[in-house]
Backbone as CSV, one residue per row, in Angstrom:
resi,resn,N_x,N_y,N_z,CA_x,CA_y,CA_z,C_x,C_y,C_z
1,UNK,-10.894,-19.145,-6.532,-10.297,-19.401,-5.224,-11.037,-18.571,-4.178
2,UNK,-11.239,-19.098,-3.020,-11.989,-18.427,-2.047,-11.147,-18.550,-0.553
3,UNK,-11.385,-17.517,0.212,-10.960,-17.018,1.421,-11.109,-18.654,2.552
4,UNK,-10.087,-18.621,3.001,-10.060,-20.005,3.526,-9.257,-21.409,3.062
5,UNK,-9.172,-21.314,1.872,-8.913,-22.336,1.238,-7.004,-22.168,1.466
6,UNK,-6.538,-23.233,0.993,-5.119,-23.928,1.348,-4.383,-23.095,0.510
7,UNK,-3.428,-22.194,1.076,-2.300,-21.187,0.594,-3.079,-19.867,-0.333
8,UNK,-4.038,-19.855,-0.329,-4.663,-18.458,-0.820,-4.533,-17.029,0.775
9,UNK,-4.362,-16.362,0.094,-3.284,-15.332,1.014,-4.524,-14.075,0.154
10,UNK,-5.567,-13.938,0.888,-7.048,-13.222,0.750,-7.901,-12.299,1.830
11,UNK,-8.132,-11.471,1.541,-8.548,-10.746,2.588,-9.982,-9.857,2.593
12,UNK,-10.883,-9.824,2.895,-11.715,-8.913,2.721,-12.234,-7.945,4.019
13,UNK,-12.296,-6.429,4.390,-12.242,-6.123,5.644,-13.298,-5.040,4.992
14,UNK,-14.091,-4.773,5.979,-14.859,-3.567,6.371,-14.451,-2.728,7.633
15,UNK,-14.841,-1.214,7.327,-14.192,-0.554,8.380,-15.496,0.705,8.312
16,UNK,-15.615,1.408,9.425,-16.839,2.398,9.539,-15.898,3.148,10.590
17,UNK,-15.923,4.746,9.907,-15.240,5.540,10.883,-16.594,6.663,11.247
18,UNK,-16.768,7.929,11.716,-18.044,8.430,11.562,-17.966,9.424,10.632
19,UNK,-19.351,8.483,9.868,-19.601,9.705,8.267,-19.207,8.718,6.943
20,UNK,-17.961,7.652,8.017,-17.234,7.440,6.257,-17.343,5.775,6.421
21,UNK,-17.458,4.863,5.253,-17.490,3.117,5.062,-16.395,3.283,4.186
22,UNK,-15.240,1.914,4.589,-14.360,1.572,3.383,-14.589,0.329,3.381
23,UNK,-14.334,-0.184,2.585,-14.055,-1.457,2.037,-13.241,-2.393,1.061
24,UNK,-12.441,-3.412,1.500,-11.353,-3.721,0.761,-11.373,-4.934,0.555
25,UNK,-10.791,-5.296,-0.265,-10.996,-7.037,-1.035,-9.583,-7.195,-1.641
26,UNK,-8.830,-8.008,-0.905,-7.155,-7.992,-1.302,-6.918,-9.364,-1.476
27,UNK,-6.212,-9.564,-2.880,-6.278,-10.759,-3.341,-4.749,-10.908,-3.530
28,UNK,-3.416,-11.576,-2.801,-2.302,-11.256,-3.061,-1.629,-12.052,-4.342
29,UNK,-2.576,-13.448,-4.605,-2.421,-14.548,-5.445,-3.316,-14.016,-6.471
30,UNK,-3.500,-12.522,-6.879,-4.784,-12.634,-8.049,-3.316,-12.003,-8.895
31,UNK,-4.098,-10.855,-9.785,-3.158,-9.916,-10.330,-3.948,-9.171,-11.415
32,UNK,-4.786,-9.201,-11.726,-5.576,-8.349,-13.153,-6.791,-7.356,-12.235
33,UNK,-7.394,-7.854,-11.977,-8.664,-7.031,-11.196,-8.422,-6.133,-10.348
34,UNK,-8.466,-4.837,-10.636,-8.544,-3.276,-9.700,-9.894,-2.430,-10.204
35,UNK,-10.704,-2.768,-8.757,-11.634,-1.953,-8.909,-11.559,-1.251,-7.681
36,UNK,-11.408,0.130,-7.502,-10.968,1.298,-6.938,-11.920,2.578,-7.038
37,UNK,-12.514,2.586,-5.885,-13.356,4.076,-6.173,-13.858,5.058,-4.668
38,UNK,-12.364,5.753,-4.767,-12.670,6.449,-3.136,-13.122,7.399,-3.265
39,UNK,-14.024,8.416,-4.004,-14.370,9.179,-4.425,-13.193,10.939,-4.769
40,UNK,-11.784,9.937,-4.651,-10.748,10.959,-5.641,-10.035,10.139,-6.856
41,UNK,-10.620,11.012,-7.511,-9.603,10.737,-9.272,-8.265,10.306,-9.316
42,UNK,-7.675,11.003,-8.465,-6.209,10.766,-8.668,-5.973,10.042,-7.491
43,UNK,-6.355,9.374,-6.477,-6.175,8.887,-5.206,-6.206,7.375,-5.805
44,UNK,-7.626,7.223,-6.809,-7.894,6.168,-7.399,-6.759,5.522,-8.164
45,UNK,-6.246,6.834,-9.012,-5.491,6.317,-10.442,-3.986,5.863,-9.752
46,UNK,-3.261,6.238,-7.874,-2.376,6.024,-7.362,-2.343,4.522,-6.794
47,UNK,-4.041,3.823,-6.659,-4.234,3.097,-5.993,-4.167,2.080,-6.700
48,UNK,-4.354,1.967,-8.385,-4.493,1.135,-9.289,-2.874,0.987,-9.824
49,UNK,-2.125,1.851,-9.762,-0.762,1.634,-9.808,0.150,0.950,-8.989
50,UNK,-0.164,0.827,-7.549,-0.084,0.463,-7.046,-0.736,-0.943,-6.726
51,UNK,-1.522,-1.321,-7.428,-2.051,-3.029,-7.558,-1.383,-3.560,-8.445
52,UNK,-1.395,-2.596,-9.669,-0.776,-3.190,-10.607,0.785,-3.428,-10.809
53,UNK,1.331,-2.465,-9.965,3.407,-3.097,-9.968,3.323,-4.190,-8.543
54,UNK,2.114,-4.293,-7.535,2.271,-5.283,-6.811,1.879,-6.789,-7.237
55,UNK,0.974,-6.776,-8.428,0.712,-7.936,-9.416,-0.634,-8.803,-8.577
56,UNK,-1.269,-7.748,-7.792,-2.501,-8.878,-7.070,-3.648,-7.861,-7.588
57,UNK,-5.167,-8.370,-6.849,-6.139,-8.104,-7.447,-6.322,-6.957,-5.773
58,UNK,-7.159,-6.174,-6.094,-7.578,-5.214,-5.261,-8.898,-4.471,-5.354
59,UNK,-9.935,-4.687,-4.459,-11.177,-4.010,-4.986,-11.247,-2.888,-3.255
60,UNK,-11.339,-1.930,-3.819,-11.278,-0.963,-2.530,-12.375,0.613,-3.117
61,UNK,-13.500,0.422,-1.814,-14.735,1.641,-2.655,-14.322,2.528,-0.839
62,UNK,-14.756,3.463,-1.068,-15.073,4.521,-0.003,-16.143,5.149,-0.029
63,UNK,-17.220,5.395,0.617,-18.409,6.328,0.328,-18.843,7.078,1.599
64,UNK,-19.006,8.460,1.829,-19.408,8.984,2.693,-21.002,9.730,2.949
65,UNK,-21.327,9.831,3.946,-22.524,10.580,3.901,-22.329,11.888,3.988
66,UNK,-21.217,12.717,4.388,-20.997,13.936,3.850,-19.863,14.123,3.214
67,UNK,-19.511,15.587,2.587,-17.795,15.467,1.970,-16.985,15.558,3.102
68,UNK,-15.906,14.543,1.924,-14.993,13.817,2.800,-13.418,15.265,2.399
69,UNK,-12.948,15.169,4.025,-11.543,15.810,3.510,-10.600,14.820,3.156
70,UNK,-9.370,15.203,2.364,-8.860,14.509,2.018,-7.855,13.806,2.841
71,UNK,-7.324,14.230,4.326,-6.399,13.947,5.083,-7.339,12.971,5.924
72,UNK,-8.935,12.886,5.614,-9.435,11.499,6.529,-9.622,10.680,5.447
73,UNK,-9.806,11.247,4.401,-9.722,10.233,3.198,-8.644,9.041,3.172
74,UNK,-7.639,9.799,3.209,-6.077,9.046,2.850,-5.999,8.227,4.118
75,UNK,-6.145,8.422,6.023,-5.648,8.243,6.778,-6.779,6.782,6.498
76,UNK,-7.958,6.871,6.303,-9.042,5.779,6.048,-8.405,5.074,5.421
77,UNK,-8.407,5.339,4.064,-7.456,4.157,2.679,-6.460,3.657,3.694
78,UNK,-5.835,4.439,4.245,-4.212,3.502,4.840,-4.749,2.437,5.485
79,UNK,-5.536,2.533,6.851,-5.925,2.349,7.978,-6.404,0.480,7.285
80,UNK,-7.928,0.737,6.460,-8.179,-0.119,5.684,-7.123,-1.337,4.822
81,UNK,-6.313,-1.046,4.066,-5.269,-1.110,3.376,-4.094,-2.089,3.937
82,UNK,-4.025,-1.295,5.425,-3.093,-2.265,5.901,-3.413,-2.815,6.718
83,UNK,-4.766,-3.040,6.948,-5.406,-3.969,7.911,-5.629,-5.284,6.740
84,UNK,-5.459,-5.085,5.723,-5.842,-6.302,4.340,-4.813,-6.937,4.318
85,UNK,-3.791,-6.575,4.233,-2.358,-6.671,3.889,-1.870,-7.483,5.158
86,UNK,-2.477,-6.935,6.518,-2.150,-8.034,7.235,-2.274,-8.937,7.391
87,UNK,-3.890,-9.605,7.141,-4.949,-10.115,7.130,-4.011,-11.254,6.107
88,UNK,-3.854,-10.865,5.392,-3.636,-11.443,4.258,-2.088,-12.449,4.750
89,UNK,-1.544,-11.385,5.017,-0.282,-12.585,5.214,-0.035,-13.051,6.724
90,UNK,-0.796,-13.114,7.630,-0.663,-13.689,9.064,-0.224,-14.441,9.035
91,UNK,-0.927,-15.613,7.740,-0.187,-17.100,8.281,1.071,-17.336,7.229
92,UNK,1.254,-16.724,6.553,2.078,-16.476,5.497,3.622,-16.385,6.444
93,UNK,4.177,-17.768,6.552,5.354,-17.537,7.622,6.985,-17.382,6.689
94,UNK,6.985,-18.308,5.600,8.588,-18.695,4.841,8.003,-17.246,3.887
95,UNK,8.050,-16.092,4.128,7.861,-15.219,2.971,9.123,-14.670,3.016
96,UNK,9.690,-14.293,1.884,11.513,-12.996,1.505,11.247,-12.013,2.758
97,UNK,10.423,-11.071,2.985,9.926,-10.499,4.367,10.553,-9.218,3.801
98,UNK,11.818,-9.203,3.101,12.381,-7.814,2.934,12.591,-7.084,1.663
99,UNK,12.376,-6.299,0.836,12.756,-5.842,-0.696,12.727,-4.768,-0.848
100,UNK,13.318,-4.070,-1.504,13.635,-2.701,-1.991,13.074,-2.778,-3.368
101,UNK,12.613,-1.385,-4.041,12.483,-0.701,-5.322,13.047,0.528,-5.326
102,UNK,13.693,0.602,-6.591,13.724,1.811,-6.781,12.965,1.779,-8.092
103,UNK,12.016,3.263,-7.742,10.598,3.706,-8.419,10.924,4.614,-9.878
104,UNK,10.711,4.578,-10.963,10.898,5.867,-11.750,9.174,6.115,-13.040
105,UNK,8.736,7.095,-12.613,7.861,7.872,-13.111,8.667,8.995,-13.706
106,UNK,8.717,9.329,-15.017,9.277,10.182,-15.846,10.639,10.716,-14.948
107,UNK,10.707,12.092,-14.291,11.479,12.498,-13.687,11.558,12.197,-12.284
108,UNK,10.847,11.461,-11.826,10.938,11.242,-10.643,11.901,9.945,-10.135
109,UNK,12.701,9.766,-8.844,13.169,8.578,-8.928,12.718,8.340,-7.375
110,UNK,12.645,7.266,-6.831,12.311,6.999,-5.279,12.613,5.740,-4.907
111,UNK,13.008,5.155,-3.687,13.608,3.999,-3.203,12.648,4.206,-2.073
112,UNK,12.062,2.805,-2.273,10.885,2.195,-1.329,11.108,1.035,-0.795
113,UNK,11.549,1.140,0.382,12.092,-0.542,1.322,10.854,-0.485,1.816
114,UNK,11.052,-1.987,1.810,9.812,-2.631,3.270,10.421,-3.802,3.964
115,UNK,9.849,-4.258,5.335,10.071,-5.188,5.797,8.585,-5.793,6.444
116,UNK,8.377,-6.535,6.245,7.566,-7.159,6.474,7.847,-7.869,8.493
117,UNK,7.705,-7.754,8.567,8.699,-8.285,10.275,7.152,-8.171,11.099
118,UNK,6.594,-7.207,10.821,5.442,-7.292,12.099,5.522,-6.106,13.166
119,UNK,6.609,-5.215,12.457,7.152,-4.602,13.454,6.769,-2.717,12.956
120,UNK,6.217,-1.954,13.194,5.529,-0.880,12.653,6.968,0.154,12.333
121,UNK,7.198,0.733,11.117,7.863,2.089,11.326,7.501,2.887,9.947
122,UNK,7.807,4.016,9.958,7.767,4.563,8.653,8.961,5.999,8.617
123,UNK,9.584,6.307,7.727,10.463,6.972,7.231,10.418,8.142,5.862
124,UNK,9.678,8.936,5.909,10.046,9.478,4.567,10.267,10.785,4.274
125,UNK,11.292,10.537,3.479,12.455,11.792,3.202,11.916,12.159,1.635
126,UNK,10.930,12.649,1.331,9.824,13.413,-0.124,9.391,14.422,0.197
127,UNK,9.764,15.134,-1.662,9.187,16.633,-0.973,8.727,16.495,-2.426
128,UNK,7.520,16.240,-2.512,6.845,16.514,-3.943,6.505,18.012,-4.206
129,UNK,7.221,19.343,-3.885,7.325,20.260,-4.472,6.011,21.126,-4.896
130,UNK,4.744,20.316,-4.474,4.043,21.557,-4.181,2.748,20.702,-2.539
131,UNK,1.864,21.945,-2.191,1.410,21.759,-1.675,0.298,20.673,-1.787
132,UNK,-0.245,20.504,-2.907,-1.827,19.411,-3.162,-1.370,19.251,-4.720
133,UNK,-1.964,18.113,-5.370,-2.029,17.379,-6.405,-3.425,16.992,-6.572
134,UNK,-4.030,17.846,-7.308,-5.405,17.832,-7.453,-5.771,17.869,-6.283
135,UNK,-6.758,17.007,-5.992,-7.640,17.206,-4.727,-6.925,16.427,-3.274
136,UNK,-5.870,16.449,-3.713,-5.105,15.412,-2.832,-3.875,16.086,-2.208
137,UNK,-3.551,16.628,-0.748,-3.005,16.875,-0.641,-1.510,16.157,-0.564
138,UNK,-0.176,16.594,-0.431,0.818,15.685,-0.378,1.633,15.431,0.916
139,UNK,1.166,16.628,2.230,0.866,15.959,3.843,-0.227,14.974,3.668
140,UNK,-1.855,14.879,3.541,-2.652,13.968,2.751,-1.884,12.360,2.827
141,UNK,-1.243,12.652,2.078,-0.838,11.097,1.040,0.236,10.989,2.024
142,UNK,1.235,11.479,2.589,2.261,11.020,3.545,1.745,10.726,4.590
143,UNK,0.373,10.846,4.875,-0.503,9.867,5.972,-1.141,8.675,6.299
144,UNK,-1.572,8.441,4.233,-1.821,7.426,3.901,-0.816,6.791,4.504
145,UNK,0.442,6.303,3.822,1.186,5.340,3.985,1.596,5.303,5.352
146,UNK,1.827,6.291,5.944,2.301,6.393,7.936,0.906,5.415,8.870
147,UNK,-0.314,5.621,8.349,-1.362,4.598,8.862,-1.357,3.047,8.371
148,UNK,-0.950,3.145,6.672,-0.681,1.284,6.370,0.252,1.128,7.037
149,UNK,1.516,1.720,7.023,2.056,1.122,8.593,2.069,0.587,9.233
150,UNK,0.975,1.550,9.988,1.044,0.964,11.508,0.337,0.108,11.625
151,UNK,-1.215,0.316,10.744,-2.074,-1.100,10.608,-1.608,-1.986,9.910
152,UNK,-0.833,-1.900,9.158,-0.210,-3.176,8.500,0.750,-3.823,9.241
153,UNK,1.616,-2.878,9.891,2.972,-3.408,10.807,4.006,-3.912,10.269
154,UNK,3.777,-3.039,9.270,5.580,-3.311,8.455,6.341,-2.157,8.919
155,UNK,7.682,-2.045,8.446,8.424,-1.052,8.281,8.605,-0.511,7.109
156,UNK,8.729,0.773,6.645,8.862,1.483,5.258,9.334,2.475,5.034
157,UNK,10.351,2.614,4.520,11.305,3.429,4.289,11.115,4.069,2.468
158,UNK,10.840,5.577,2.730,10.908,5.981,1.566,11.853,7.139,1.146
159,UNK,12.479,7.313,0.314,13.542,8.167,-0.280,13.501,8.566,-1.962
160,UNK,13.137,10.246,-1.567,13.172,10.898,-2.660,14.699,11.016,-3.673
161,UNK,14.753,10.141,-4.919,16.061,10.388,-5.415,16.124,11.667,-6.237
162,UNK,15.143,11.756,-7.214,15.113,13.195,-7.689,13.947,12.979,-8.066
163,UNK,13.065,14.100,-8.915,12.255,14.600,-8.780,11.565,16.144,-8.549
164,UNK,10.767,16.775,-9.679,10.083,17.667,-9.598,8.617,17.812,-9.628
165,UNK,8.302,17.255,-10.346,6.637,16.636,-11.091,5.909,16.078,-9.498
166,UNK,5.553,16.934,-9.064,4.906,16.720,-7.459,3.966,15.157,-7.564
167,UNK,2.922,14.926,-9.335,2.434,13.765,-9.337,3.149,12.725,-9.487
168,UNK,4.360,13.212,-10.345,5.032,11.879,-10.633,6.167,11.332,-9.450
169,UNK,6.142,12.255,-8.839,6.544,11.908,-7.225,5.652,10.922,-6.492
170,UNK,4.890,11.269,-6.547,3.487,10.201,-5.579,3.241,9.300,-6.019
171,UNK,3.076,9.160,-7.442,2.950,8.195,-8.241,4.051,7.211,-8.002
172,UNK,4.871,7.187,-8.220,6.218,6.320,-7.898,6.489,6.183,-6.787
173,UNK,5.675,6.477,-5.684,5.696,5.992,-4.283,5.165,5.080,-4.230
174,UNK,3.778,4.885,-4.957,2.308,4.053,-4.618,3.149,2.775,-5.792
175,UNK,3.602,3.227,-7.144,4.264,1.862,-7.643,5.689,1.341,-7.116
176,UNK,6.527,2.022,-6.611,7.243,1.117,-5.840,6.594,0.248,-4.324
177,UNK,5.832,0.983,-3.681,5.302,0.152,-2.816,4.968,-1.263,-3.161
178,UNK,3.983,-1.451,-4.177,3.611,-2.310,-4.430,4.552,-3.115,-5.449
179,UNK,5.286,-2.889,-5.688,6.512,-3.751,-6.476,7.491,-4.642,-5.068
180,UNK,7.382,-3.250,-4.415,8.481,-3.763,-2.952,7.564,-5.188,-2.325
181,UNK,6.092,-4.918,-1.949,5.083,-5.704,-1.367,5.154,-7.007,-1.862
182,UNK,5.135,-6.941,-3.763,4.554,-8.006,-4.121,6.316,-8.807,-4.102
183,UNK,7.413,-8.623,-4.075,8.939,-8.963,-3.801,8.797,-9.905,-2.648
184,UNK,8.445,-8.902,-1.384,8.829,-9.298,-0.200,8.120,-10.367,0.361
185,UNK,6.617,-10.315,-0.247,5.648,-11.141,-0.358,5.613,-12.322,-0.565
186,UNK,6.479,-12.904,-1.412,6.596,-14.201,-1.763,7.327,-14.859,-1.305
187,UNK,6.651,-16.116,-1.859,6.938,-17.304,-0.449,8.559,-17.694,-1.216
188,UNK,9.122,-18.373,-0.163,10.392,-19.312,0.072,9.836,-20.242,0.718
189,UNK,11.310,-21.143,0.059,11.752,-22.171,1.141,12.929,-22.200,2.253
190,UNK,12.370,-22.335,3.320,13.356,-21.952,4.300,14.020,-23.480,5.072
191,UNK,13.269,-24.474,4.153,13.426,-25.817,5.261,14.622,-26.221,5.463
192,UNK,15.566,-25.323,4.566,16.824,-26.129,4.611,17.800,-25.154,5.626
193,UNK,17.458,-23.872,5.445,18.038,-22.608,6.079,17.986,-22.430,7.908
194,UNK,18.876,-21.427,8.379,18.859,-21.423,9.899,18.375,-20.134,9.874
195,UNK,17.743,-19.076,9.108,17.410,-17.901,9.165,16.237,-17.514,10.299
196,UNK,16.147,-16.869,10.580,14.910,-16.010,11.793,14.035,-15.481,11.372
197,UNK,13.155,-15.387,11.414,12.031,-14.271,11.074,12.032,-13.042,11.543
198,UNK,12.374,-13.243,13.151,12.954,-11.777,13.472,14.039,-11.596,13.831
């Protein structure tokens, strides 16, 4: 299936900030293929969890000409990320638009709403309990998602239920997201309904 074609919901975006190239390839109708390589280990292994509870294909590289910090790292991934995500569902009109998860990674538990509306917000009440997770900080990663946001233009609401394991906190952010995404994502039929979009 290729970009263009009748109900494929596909995206491919380039982005150049200075120093840094991302690139993203968002397939919302795929589901097996994650190739992921922002030059962090664990940024990667959040990003592939996150393809995989959203059930689409995702190819997303980052490469810089010098080292990258991690708070332009993450704000890049978002920025990128939810410029795909938009891309992807513009014309995408009879979609559910709204879904909740609640996330569980070992001890961790988290409730991840989205709304799809078009309308930008973000919310989150997480305290992953230490300062950085490997090379990744966890202000870092609460930037990521505050930039898919706004470039994406959803709303997202996140809530720490419990939790100590600072990774398995983050981790269960990035897979409920994409559980919530791939929910809200899908199409309906509305032909019979008086519902609004907004």
């Amino acid at each position: 299936m290729s970009k263009g074609a009748p109900s494929v919901r596909y995206a491919e975006i380039e982005r150049e900030s200075p120093g840094m190239r991302s690139s993203v390839v968002l397939d919302f109708d795929g589901g097996t293929h994650r190739d992921v390589s922002t030059g962090s280990p664990i940024l990667d292994f959040w990003l592939r969890q996150f393809a995989y509870y959203g059930q689409f294909n995702l190819g997303l590289q980052v490469t810089s000409d010098r080292p990258m910090h991690c708070h332009q790292l993450c704000v890049e991934v978002g920025l990128a990320l939810g410029h795909a995500i938009r891309e992807c569902l513009e014309d995408s009109r009879d979609i559910r638009r709204m879904a909740s998860t609640h996330a569980v990674v070992e001890d961790a538990l988290m409730l991840v709403a989205i709304d799809l509306g078009g309308r930008s917000h973000f919310s989150w009440d997480v305290n992953p309990g230490r300062e950085t997770i490997a090379e990744i900080s966890s202000q870092s990663a609460r930037e990521l998602f505050a930039a898919l946001c706004d470039e994406g233009r959803m709303a997202l609401h996140v809530r720490q239920e419990s939790g100590v394991n600072a990774n398995n906190v983050l981790e269960s952010v990035f897979r409920g997201l994409g559980r919530s995404l791939h929910v809200a994502a899908e199409l309906v039929d509305r032909s019979g309904g008086n519902g609004s979009r907004r």
